[in-house]
N, CA and C atoms of all chains as a GROMACS GRO file, in nm:
protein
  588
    1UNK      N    1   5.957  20.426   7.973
    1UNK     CA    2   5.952  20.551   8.050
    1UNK      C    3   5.984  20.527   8.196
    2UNK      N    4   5.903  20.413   8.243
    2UNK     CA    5   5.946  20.389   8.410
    2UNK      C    6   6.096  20.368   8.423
    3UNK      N    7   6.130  20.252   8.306
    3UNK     CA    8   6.228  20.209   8.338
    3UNK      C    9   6.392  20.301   8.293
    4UNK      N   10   6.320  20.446   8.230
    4UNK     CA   11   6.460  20.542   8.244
    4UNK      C   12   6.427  20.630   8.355
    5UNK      N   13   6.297  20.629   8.385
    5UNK     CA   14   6.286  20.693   8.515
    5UNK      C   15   6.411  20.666   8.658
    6UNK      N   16   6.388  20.496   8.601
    6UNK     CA   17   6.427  20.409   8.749
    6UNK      C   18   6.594  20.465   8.698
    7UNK      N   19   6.631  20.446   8.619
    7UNK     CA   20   6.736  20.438   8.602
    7UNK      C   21   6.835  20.541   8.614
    8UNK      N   22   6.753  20.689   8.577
    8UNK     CA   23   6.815  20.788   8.647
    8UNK      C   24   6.824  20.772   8.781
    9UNK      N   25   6.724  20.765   8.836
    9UNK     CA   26   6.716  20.786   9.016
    9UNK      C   27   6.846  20.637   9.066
   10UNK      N   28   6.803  20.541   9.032
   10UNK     CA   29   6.951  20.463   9.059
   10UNK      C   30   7.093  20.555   8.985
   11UNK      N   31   7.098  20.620   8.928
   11UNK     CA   32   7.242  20.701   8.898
   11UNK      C   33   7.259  20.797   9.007
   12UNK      N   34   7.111  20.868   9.008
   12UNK     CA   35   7.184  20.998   9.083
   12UNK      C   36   7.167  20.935   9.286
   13UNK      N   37   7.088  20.839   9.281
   13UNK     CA   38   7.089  20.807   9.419
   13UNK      C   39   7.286  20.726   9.440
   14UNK      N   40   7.341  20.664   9.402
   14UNK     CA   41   7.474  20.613   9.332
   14UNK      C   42   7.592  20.748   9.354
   15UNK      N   43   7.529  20.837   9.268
   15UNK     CA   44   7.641  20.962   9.310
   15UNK      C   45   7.609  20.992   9.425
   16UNK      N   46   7.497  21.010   9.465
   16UNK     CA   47   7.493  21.086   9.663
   16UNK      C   48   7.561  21.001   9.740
   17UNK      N   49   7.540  20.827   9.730
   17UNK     CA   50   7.628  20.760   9.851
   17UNK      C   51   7.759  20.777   9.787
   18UNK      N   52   7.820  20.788   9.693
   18UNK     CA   53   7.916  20.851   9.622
   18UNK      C   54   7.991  20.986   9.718
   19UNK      N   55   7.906  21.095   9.715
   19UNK     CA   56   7.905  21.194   9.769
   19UNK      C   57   7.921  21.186   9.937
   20UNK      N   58   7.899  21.102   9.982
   20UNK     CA   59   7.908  21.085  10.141
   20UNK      C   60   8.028  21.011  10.174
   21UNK      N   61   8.028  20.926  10.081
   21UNK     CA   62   8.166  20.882  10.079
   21UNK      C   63   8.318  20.929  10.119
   22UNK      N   64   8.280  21.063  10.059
   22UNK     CA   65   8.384  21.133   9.952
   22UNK      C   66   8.404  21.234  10.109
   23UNK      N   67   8.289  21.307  10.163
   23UNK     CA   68   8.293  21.358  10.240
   23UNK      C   69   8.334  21.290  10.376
   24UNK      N   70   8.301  21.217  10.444
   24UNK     CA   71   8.340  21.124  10.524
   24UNK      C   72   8.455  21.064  10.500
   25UNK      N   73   8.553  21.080  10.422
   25UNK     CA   74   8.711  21.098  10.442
   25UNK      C   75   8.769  21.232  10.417
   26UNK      N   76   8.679  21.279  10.339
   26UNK     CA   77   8.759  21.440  10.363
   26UNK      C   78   8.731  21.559  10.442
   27UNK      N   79   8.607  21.560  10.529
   27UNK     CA   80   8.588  21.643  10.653
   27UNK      C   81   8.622  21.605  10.764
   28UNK      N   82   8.703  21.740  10.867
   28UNK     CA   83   8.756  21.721  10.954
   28UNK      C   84   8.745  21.654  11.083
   29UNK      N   85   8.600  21.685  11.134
   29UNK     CA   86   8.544  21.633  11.275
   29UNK      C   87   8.447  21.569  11.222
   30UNK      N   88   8.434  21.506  11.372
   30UNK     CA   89   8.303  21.426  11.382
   30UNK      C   90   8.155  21.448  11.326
   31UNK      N   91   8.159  21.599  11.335
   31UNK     CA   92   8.048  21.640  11.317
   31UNK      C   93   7.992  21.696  11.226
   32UNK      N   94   8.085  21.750  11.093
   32UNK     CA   95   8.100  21.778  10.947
   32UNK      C   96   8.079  21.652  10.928
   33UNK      N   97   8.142  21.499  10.968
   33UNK     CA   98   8.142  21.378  10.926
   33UNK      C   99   7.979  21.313  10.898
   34UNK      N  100   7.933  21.386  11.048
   34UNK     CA  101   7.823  21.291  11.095
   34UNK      C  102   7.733  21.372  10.924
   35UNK      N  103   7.730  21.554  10.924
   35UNK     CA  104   7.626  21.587  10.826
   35UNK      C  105   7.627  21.534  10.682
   36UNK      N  106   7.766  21.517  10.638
   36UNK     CA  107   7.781  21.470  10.526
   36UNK      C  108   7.747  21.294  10.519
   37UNK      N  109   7.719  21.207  10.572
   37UNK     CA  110   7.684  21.074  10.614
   37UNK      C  111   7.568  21.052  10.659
   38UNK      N  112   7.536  21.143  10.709
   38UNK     CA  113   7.362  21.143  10.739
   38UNK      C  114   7.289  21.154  10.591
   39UNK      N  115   7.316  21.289  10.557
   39UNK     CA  116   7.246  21.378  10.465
   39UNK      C  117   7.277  21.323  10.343
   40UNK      N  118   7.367  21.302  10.315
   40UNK     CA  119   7.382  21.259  10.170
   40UNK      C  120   7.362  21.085  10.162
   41UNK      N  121   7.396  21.015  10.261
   41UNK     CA  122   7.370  20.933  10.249
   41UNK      C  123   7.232  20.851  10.224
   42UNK      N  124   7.153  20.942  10.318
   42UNK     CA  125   6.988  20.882  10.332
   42UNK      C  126   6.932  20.941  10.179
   43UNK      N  127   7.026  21.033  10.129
   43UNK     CA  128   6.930  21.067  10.037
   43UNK      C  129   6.961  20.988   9.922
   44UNK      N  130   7.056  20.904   9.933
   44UNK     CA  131   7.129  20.804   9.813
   44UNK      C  132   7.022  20.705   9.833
   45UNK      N  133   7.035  20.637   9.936
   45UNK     CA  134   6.915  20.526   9.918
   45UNK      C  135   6.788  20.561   9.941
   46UNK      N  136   6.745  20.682   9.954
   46UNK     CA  137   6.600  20.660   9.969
   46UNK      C  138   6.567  20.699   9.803
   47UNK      N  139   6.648  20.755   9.723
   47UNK     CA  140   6.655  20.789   9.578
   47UNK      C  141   6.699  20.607   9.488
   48UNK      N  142   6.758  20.557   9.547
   48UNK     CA  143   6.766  20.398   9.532
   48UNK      C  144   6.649  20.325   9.537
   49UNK      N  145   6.581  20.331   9.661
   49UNK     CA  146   6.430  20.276   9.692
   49UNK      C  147   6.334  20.321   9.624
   50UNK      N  148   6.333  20.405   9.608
   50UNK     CA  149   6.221  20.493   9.518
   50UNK      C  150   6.253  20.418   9.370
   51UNK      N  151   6.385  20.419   9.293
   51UNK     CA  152   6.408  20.313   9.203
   51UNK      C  153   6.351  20.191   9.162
   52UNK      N  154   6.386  20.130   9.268
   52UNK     CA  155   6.300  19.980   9.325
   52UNK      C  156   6.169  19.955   9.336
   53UNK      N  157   6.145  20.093   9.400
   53UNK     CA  158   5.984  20.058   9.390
   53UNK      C  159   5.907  20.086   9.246
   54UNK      N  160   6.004  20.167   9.165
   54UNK     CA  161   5.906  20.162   9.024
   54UNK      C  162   5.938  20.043   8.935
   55UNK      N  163   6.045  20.000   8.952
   55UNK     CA  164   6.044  19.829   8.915
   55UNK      C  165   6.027  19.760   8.941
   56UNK      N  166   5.913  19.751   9.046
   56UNK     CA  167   5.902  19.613   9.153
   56UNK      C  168   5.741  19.550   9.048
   57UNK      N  169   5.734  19.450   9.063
   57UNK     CA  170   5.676  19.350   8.953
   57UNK      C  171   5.569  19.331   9.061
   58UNK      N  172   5.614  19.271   9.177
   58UNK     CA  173   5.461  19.187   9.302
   58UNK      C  174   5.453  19.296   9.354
   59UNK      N  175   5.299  19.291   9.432
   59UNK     CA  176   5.319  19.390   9.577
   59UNK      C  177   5.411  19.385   9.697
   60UNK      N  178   5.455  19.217   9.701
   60UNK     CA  179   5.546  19.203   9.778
   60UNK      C  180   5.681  19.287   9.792
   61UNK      N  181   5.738  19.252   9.644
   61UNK     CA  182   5.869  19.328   9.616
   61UNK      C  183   5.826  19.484   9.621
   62UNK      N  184   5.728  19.539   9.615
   62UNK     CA  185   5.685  19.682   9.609
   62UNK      C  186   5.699  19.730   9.806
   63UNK      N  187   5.640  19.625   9.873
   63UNK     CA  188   5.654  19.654   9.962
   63UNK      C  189   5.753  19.647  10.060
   64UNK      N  190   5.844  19.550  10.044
   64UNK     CA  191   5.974  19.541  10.075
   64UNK      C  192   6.059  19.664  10.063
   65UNK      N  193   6.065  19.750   9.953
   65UNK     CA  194   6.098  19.857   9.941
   65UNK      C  195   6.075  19.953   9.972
   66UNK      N  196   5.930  19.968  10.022
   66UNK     CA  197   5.871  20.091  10.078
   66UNK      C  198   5.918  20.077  10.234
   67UNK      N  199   5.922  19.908  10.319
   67UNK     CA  200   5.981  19.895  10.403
   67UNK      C  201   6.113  19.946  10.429
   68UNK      N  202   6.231  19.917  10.354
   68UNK     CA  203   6.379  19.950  10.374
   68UNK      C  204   6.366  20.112  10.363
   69UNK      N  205   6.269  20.223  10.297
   69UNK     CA  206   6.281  20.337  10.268
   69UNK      C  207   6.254  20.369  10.387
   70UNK      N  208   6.106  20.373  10.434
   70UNK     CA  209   6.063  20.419  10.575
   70UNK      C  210   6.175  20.345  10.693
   71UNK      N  211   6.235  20.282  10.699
   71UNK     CA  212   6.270  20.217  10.799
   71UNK      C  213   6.419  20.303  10.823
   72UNK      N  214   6.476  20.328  10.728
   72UNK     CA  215   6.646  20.408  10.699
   72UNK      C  216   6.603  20.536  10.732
   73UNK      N  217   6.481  20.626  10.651
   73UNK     CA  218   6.463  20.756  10.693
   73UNK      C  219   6.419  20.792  10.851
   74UNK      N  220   6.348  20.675  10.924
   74UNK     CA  221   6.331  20.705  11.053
   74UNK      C  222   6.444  20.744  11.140
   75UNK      N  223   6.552  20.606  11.078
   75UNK     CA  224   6.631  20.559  11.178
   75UNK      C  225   6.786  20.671  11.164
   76UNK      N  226   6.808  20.689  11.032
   76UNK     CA  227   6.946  20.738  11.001
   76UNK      C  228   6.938  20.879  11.080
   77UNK      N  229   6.870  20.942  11.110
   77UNK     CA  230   6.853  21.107  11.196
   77UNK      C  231   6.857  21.063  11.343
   78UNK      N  232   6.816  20.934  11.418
   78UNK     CA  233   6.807  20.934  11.525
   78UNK      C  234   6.915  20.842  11.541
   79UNK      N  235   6.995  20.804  11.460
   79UNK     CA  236   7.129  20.747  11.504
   79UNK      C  237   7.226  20.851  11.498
   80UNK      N  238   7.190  20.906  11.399
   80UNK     CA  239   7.316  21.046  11.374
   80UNK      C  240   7.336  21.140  11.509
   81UNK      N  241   7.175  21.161  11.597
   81UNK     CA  242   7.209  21.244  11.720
   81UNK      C  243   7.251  21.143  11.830
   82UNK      N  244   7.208  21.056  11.808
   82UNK     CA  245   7.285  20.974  11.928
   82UNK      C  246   7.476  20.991  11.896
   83UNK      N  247   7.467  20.956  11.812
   83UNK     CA  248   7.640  20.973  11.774
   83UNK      C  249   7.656  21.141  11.784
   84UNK      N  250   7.621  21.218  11.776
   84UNK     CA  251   7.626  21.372  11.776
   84UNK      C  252   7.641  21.390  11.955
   85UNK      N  253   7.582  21.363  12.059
   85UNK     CA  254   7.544  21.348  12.165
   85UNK      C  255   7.649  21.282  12.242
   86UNK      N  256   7.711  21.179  12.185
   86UNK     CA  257   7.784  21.084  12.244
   86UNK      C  258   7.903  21.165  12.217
   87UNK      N  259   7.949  21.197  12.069
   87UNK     CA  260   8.093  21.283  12.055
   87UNK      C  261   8.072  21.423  12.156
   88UNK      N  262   8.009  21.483  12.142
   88UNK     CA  263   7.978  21.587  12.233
   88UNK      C  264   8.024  21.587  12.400
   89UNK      N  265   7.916  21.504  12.402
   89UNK     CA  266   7.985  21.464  12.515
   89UNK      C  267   8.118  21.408  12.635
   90UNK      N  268   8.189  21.348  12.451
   90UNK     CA  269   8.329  21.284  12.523
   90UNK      C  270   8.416  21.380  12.454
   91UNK      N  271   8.406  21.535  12.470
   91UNK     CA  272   8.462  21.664  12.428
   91UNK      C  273   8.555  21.559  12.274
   92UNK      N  274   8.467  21.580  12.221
   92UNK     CA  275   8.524  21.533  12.113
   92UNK      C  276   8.618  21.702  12.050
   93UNK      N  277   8.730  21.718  11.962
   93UNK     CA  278   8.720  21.843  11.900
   93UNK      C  279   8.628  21.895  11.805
   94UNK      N  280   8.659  22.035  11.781
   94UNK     CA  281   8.567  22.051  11.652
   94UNK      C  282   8.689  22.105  11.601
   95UNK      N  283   8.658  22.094  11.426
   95UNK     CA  284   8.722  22.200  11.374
   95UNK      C  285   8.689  22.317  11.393
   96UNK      N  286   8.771  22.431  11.403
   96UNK     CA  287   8.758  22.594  11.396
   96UNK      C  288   8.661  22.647  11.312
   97UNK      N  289   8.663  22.585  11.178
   97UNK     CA  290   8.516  22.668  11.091
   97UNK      C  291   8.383  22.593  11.115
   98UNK      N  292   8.408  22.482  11.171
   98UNK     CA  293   8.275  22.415  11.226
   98UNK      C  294   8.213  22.525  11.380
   99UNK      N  295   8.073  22.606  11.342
   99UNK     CA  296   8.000  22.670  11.403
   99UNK      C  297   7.881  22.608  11.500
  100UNK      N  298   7.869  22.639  11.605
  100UNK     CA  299   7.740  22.619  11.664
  100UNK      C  300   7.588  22.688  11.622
  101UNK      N  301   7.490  22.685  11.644
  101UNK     CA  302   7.383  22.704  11.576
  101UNK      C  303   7.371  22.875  11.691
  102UNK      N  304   7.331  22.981  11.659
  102UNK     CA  305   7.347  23.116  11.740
  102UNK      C  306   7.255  23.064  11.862
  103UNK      N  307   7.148  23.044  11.806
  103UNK     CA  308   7.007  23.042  11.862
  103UNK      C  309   7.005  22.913  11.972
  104UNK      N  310   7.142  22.816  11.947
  104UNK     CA  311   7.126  22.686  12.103
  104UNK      C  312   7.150  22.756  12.150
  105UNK      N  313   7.142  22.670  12.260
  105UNK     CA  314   7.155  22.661  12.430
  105UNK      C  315   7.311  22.650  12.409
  106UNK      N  316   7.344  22.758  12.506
  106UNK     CA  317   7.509  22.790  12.507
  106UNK      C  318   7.507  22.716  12.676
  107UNK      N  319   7.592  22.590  12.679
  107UNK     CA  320   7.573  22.502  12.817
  107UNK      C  321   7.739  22.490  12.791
  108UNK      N  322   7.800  22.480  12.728
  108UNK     CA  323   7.978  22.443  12.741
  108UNK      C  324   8.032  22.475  12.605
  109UNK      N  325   8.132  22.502  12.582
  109UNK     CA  326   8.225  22.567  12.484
  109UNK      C  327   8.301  22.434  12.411
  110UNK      N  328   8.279  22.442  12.296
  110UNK     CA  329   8.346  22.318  12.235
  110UNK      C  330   8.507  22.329  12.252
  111UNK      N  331   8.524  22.174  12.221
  111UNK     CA  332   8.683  22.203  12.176
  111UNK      C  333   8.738  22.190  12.081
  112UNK      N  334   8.836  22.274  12.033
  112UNK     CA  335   8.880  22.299  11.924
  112UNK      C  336   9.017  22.256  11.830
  113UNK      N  337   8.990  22.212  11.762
  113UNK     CA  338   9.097  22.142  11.679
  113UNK      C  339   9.175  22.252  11.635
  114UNK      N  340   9.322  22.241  11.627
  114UNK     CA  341   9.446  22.369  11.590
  114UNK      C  342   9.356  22.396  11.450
  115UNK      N  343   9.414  22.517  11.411
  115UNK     CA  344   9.352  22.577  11.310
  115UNK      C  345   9.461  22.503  11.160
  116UNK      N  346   9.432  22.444  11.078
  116UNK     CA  347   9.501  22.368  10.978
  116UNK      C  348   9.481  22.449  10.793
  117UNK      N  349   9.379  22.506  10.894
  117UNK     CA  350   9.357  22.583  10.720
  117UNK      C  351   9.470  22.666  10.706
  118UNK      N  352   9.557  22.720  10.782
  118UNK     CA  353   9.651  22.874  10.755
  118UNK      C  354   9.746  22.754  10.717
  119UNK      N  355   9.828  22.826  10.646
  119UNK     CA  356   9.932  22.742  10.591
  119UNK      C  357  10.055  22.796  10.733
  120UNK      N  358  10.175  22.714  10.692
  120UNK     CA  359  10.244  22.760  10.844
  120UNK      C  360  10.338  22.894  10.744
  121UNK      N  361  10.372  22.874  10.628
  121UNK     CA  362  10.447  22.990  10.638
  121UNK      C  363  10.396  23.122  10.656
  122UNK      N  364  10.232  23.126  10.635
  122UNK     CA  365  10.183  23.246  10.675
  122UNK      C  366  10.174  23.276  10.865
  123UNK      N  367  10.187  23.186  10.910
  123UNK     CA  368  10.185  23.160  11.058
  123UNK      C  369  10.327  23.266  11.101
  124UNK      N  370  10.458  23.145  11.054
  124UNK     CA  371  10.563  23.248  11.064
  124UNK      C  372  10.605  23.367  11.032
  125UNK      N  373  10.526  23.430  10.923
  125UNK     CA  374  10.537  23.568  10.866
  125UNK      C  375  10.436  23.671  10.972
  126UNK      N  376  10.326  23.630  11.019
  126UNK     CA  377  10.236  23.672  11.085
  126UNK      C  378  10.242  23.591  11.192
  127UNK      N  379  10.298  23.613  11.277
  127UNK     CA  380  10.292  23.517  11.422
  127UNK      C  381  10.139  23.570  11.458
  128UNK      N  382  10.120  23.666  11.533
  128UNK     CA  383   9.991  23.691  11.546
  128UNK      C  384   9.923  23.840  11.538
  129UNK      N  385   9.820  23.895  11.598
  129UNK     CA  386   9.752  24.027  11.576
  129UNK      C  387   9.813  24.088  11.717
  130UNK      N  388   9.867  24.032  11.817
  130UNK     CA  389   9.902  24.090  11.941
  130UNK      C  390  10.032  24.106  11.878
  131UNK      N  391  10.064  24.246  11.990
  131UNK     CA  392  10.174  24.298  12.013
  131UNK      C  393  10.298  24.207  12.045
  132UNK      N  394  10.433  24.221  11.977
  132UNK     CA  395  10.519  24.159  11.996
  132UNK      C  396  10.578  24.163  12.132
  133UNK      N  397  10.565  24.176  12.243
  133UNK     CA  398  10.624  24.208  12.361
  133UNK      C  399  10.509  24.171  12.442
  134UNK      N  400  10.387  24.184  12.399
  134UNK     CA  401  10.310  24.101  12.494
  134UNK      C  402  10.378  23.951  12.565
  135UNK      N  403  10.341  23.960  12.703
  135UNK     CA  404  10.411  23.797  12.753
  135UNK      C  405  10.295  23.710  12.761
  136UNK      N  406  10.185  23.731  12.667
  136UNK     CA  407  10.104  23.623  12.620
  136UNK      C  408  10.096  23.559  12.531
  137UNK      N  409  10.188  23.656  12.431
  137UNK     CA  410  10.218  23.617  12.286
  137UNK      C  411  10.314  23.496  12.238
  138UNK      N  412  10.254  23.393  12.269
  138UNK     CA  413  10.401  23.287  12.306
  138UNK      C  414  10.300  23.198  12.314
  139UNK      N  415   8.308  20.557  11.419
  139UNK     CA  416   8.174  20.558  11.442
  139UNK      C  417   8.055  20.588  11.361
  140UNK      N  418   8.066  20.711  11.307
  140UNK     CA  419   8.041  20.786  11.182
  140UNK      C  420   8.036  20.690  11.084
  141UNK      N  421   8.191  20.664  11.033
  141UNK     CA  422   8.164  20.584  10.909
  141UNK      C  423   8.131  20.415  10.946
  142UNK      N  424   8.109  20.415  11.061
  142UNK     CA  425   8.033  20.265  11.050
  142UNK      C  426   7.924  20.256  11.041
  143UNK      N  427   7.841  20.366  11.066
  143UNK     CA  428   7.700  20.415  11.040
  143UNK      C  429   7.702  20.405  10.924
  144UNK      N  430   7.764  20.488  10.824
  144UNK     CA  431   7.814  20.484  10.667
  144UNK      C  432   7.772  20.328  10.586
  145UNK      N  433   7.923  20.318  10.647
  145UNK     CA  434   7.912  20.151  10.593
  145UNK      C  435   7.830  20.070  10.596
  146UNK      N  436   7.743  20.087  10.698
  146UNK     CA  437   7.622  19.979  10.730
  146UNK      C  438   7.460  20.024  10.654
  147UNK      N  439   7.498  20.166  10.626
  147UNK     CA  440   7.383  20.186  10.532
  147UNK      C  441   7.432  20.223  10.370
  148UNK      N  442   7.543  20.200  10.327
  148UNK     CA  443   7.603  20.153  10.245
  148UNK      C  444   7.598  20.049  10.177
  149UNK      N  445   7.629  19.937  10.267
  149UNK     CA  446   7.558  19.818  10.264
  149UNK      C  447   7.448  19.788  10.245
  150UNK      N  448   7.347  19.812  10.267
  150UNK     CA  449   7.207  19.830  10.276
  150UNK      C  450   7.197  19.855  10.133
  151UNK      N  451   7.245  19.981  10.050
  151UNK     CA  452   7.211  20.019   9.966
  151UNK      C  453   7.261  19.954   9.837
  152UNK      N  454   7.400  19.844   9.876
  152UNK     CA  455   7.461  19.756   9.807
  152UNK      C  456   7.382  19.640   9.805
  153UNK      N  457   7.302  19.594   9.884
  153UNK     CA  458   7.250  19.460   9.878
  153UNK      C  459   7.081  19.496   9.789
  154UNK      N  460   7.041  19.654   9.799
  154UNK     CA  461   6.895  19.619   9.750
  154UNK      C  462   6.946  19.671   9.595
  155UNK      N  463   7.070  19.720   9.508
  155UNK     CA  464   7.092  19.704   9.427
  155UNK      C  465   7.103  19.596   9.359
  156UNK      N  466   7.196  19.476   9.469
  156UNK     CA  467   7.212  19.376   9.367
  156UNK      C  468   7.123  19.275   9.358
  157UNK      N  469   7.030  19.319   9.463
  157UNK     CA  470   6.892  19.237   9.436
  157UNK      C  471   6.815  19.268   9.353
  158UNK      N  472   6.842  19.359   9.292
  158UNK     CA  473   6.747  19.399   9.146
  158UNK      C  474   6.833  19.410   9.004
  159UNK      N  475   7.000  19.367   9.058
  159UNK     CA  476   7.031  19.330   8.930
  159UNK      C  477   7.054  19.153   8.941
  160UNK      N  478   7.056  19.104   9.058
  160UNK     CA  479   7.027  18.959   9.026
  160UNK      C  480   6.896  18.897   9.011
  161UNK      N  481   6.797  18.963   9.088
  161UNK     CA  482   6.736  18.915   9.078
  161UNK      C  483   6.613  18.815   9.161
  162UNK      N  484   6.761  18.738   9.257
  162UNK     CA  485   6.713  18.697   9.355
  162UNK      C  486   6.670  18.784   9.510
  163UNK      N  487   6.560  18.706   9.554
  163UNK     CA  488   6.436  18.797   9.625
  163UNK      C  489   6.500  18.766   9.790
  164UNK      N  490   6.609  18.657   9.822
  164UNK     CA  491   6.667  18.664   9.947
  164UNK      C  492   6.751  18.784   9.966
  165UNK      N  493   6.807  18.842   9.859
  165UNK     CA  494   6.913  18.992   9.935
  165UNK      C  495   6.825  19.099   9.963
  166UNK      N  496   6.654  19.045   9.927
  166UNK     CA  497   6.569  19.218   9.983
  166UNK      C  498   6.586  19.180  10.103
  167UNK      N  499   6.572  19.041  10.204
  167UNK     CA  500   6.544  19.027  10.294
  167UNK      C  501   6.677  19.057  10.426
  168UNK      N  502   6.745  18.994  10.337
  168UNK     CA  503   6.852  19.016  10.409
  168UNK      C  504   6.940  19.208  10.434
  169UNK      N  505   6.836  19.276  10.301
  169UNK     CA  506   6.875  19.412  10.363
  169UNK      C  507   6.789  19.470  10.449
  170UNK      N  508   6.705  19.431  10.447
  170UNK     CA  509   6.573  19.452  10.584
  170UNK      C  510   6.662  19.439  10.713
  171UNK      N  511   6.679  19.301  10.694
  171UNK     CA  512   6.758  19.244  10.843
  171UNK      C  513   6.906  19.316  10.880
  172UNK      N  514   7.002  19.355  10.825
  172UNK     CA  515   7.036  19.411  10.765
  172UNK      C  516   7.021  19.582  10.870
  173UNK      N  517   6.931  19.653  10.781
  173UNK     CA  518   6.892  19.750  10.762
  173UNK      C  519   6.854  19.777  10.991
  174UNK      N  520   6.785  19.660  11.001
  174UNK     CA  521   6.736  19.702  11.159
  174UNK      C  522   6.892  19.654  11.252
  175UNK      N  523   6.942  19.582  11.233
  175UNK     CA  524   7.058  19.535  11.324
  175UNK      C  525   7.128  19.651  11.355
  176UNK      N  526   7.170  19.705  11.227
  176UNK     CA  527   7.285  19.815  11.145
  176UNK      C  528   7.187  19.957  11.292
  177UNK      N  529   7.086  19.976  11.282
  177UNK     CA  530   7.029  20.056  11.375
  177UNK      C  531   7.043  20.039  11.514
  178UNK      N  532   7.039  19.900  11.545
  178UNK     CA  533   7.053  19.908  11.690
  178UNK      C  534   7.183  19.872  11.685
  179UNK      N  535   7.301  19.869  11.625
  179UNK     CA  536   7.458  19.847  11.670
  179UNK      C  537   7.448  20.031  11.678
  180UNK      N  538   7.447  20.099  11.615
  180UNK     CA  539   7.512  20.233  11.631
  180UNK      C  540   7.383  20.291  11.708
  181UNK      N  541   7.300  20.271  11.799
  181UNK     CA  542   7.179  20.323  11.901
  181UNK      C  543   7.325  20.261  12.042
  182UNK      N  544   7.367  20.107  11.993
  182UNK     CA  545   7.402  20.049  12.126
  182UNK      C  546   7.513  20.077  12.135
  183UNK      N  547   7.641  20.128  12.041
  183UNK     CA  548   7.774  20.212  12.049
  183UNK      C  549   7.764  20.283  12.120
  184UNK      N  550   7.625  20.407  12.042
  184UNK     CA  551   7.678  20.575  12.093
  184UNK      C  552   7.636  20.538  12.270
  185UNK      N  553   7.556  20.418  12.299
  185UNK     CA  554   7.535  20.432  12.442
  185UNK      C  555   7.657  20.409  12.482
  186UNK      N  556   7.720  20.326  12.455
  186UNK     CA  557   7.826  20.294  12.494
  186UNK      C  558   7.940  20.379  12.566
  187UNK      N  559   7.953  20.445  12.412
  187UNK     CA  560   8.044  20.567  12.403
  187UNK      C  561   8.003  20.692  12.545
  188UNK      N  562   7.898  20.711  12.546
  188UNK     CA  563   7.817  20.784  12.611
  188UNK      C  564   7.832  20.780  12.727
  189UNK      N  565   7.877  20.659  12.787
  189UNK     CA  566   7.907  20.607  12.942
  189UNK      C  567   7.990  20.613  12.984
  190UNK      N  568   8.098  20.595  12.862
  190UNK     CA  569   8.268  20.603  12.904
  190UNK      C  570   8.275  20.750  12.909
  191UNK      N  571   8.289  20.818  12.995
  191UNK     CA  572   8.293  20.949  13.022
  191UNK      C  573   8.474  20.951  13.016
  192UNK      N  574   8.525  21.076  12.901
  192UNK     CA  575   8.672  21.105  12.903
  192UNK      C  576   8.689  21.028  12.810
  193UNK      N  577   8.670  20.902  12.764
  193UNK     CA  578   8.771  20.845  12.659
  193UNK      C  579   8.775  20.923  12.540
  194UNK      N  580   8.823  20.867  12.430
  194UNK     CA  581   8.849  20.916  12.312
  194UNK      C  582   8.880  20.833  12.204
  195UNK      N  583   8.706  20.874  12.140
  195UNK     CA  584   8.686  20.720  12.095
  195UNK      C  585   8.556  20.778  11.977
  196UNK      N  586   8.604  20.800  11.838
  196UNK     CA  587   8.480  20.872  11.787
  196UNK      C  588   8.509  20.743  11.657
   0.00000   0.00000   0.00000
C-alpha cells in the first residue's frame, strides 16, 4: 500500500517537473517563465519528497527528506521574487496578455513585447481600428 | 535566469530520485548541498542583475 502510494506521488511529482519544463520553453516572458518554474516545479519535488519520505527505512533517511522538502519550499518563492524584482527592474518586456495584478501599486508601466499572437496576414487585412488618414496611423 | 533556477532544482529532484533507486545514501547529501548552493547562486545573480541598471540580461 505505501509502496503504490510512493509510487504514484513519484509519477505525478515526475509529470509536474515535466510540466515546468514544458512551460519554461514555451512561455513568452520572464515572468509567465518565472510562474510556470516556480509553481510547477516546487510542486514536482515536494510531491517527490513526500515519496521518499514514505520509503525511507532510518529516521535519518526520513529526515533528510523532510530537510530537502522544507528547505526548496522556503527557498523556491523567495528566489522567484528576487528574479521577478531584478527582471522588473532591468525593464525587462512583458508579453501583451501577461497582466498586472488591478489591486498593485501602479509605480511604472511595463514594457511590452510586439503583439505575436495576431497572425500578420490578419495585421495586413486590418491594419488598425484608427482611421485611415489619421497621421498617427503609421 | 529562470531556467537556471529550473535546472538547479531539477537537479535536486534528479539526484534524490536516484538516490532511492540506487540506493546509495551519499546523493541525499549531496542534494542537500546541492539544494542550499543552487539558493544562494540565484539570491547572488538576481543581486547582481539588480545592480546592473539598463542591461539586458534575463
Amino acid at each position: 500500500m505505501t509502496e503504490t502510494l510512493a509510487n504514484a506521488l513519484l509519477l505525478v511529482g515526475s509529470f509536474f517537473c515535466l510540466v515546468a519544463g514544458i512551460g519554461v520553453v514555451r512561455l513568452n516572458d520572464v515572468f509567465s517563465r518565472m510562474h510556470a518554474a516556480t509553481k510547477a516545479g516546487t510542486l514536482g519535488l515536494a510531491l517527490i519528497c513526500i515519496a521518499i519520505m514514505l520509503l525511507a527505512d532510518t529516521w535519518l533517511h526520513l529526515a533528510e527528506a523532510v530537510f530537502v522538502f522544507l528547505f526548496m519550499i522556503a527557498s523556491a518563492p523567495v528566489g522567484a521574487h528576487l528574479i521577478g524584482r531584478a527582471a522588473f527592474h532591468n525593464y525587462q518586456p512583458m508579453d501583451p496578455k501577461t497582466q498586472a495584478d488591478p489591486e498593485s501599486e501602479p509605480f511604472r508601466h511595463p514594457v511590452r513585447l510586439p503583439d505575436s499572437s495576431l497572425p500578420t496576414s490578419e495585421l495586413v487585412a486590418e491594419p488598425s481600428h484608427k482611421s485611415p488618414d489619421d497621421p498617427d496611423n503609421g | 535566469m529562470v531556467a537556471l533556477d529550473l535546472v538547479s532544482m531539477l537537479l535536486v529532484v534528479f539526484l534524490v530520485v536516484f538516490k532511492l533507486v540506487s540506493g546509495v545514501d551519499a546523493y541525499m547529501y549531496v542534494a542537500i548541498g546541492l539544494a542550499l548552493i543552487a539558493f544562494l547562486a540565484t539570491v547572488a545573480f538576481a543581486n547582481f542583475i539588480d545592480r546592473a541598471e539598463g542591461t539586458d540580461d534575463d
